[in-house]
C-alpha positions in Angstrom: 58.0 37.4 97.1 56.2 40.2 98.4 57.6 43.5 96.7 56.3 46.9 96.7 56.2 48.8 93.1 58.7 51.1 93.6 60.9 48.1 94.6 59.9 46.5 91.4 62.6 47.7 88.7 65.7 47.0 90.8 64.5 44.2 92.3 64.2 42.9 88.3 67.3 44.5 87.4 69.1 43.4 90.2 68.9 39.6 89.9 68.4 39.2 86.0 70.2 39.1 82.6 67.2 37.9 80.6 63.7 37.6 79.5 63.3 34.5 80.5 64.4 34.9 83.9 62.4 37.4 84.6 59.4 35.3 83.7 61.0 33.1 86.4 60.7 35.6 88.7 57.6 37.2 88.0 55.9 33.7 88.3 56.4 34.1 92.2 55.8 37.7 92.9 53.1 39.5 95.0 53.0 43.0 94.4 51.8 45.1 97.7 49.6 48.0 98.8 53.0 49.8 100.1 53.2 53.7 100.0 56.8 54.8 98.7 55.7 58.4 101.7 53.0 60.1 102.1 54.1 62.7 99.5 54.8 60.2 96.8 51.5 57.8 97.2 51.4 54.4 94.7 50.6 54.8 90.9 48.7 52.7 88.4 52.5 51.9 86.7 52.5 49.9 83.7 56.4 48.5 82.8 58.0 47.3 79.9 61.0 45.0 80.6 63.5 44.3 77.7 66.9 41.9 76.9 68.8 42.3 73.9 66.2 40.2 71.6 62.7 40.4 73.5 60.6 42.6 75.4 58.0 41.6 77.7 54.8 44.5 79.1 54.3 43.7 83.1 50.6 45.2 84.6 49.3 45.1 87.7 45.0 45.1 87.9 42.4 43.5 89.4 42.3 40.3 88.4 45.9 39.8 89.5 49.4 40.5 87.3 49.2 40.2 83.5 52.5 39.4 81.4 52.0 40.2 77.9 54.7 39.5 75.2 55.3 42.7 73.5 56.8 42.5 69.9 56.9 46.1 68.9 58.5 47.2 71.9 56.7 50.4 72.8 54.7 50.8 76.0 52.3 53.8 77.2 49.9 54.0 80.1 46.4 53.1 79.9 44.3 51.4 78.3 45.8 48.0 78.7 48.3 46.6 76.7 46.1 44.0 75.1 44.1 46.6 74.4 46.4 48.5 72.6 47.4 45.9 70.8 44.3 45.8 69.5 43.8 49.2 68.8 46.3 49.0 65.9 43.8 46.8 64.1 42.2 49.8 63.4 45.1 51.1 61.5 45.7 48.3 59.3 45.9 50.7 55.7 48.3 53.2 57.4 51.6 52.9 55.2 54.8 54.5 54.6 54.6 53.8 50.8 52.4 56.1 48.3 48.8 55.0 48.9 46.6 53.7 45.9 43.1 55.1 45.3 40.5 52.6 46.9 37.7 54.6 47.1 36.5 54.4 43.9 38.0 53.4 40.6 35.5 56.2 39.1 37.1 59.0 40.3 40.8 60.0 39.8 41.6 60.9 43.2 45.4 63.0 43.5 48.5 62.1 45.0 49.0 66.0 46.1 51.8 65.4 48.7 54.3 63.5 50.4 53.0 61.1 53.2 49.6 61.1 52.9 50.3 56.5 53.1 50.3 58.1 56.5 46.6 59.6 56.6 44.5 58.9 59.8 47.7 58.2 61.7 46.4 60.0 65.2 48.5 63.3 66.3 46.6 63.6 69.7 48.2 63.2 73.0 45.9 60.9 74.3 47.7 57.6 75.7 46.2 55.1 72.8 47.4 57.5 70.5 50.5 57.9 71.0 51.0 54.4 71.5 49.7 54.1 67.8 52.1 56.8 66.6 55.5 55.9 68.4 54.3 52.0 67.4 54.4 53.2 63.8 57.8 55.5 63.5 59.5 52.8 65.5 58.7 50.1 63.1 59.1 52.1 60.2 62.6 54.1 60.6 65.7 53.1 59.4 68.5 54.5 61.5 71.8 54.3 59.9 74.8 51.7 61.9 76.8 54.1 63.9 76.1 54.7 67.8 75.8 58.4 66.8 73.0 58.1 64.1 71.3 55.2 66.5 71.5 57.3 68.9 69.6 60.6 67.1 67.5 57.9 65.7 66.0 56.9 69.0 65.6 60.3 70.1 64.0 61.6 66.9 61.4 58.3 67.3 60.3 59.7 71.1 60.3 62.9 69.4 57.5 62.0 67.9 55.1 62.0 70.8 56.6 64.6 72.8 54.1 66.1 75.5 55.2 69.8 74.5 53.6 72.4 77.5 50.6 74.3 77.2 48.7 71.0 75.4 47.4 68.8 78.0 46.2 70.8 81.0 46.5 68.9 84.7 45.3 72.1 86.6 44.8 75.9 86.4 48.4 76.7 86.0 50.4 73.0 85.3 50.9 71.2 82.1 51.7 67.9 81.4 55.2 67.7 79.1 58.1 65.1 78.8 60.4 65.9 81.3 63.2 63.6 79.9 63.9 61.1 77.2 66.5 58.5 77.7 67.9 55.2 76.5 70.8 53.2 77.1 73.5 51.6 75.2 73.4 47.9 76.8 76.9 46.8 75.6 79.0 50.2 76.1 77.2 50.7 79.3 76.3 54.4 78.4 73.3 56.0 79.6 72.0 59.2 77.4 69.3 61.4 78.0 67.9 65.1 77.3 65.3 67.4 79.2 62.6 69.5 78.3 64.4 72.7 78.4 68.1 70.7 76.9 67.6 69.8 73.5 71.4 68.4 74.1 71.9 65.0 74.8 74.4 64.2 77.7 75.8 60.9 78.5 76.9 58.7 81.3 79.6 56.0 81.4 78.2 53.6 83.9 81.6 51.5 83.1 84.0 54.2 84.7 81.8 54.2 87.9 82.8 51.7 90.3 79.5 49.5 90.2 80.5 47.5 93.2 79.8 50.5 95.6 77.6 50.1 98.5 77.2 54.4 97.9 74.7 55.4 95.3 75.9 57.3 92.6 74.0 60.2 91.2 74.3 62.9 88.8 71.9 65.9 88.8 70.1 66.1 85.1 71.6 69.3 82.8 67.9 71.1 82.4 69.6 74.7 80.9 69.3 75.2 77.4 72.9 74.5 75.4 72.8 76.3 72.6 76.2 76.6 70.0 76.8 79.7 68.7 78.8 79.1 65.2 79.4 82.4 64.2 80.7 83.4 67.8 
């Protein structure tokens, strides 16, 4: 099956429930040189494809498409995944529990503050490091069991390696941030998201949409600022 990138996601999502059909499908796939226009040329897209118990990490490079299984769920661009992986190795003593002194049983180091199990977990906004980061608060945080504190949960974890503007310069005057965040709520069928400039978060019932259209349904994303005044 010959399939450009940008085809890539629906044609997925469009013929599969699970994991393992999509392993089906990817067995026969042929990704192409294919231009979505001249204004939006092909990226180096890495993609992370999930069901309700697995996730799988889908790259395209030279030496043809690699299919990694991922069991921490979290994708970011390059390196490669494997390579990732790997990186966390380097991590290994990072913990959420107060450490123990093993540098020297000589000297009586101090447990000064809060979190410092944590020390040498990387802050930069490099790729590999935020991979390292969101890796960590994901499979550390407890979120409590209703769809609201789930929901903040999520958004507090992708919090954690926000691209804020002014950090990562692309050119003279342009920044690299995080436009959106946004997850989904597979059995209620609700999409939610926020902006850079909308701390909010808005949702969308796919379920009161008529999904058998053959017209595409959009909604414009809220970018203002909402902001509740409690003493007004």
């Amino acid at each position: 099956d010959n399939i450009a990138p940008f085809e890539f996601i629906p044609w997925i999502l469009g013929q599969c429930a699970t994991i393992a059909e999509v392993k089906s499908l990817l067995d026969r796939i042929n990704l192409i040189n294919i231009d979505f226009s001249k204004e939006l040329p092909l990226s180096p897209l890495h993609w992370i494809i999930s069901d309700k118990e697995v996730s799988i990490t889908v790259e395209s490079v030279k030496a043809g498409l690699k299919i990694y299984d991922n069991p921490i769920g979290i994708l970011t661009n390059n390196p490669t995944f494997d390579i990732q992986m790997f990186n966390l190795n380097n991590y290994i003593n990072i913990t959420k529990e107060v450490p123990e002194n093993r540098f020297s049983s000589k000297l009586d180091l101090d447990i000064y503050s809060r979190g410092m199990g944590a020390i040498g977990l990387p802050g930069d906004l490099s790729s590999s490091s935020r991979f390292v980061k969101a890796a960590f608060t994901k499979l550390n945080s407890i979120s409590g069991t209703s769809e609201s504190e789930s929901i903040s949960q999520f958004f507090h974890i992708l919090g954690s390696v926000n691209q804020e503007r002014g950090c990562v310069r692309l050119a003279k005057d342009t920044y690299e941030i995080t436009i959106y965040s946004s997850c989904c709520n597979t059995d209620k069928g609700i999409y939610y998201y926020k902006t850079y400039e909308n701390s909010q978060i808005t949702g969308i019932d796919l379920y009161n949409e008529n999904l058998d259209s053959q017209i595409l349904i959009s909604y414009p994303l809220i970018s203002g600022q909402h902001i509740k005044m409690q003493n007004r």
